[in-house]
N, C-alpha and C positions, 0 to 999 in steps of 0.2 A: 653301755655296760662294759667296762673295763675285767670284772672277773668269771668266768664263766662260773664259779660255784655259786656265786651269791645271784646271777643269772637264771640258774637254775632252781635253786631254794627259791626263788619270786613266782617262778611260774606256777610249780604246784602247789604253792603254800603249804599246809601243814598236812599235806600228799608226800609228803619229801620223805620217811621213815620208812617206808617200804623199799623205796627205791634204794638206799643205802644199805639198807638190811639186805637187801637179794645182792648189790657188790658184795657188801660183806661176809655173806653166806659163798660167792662165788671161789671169791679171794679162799678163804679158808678150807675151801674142797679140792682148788689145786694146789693148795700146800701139803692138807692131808695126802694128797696123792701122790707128789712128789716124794714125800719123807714115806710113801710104804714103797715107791720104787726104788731107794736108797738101798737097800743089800739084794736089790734082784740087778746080776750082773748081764741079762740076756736084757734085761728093759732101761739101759744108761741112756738110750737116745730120748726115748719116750719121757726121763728124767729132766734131761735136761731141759727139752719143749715146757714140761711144766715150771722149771724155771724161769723159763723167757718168758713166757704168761704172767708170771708174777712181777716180773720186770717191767711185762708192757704195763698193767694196773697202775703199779709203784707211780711209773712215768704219767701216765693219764692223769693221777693224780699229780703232781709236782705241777704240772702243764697248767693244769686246771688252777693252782695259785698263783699265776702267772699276773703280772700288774700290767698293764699299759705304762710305759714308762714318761709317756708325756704329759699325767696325771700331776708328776711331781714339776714340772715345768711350771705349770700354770696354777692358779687357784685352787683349793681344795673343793672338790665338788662330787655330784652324783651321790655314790653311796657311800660315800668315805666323810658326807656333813656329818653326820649323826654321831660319828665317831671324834672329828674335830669340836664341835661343839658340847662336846659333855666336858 
């Protein structure tokens, strides 16, 4: 398995919406948090950490589209048929 997302959509199967819904609930609470630290000048550190939090997510995710690159060397195969073949 070349993508970790489509990896993980296989194992729970149609278990998968909670699990995205609670990132996306996560994501969204240290945004909110961030943007109410935005005019408190005694909490810019505590600001910024919520930034990098949203960064490391951001990153997690990008990570997670991540291809095997030797996929495209050789035959089209795994779970990229389904896709070749329509």
């Amino acid at each position: 398995m070349h993508n970790i997302f489509v990896q993980v959509a296989l194992e729970p199967g149609d278990r998968l919406a909670p699990v995205f819904g609670f990132v996306g609930m996560a994501f969204h609470a240290v945004h909110q948090a961030a943007r109410r630290l935005r005019d408190l000048p005694d909490w810019q550190e505590e600001r910024q950490l919520m930034i990098a939090i949203q960064v490391a997510m951001i990153s997690v995710l990008i990570f997670g589209l991540q291809v095997d690159v030797s996929i495209f060397r050789s035959k089209v195969g795994g779970f990229w048929q389904p896709l070749a073949s329509s």
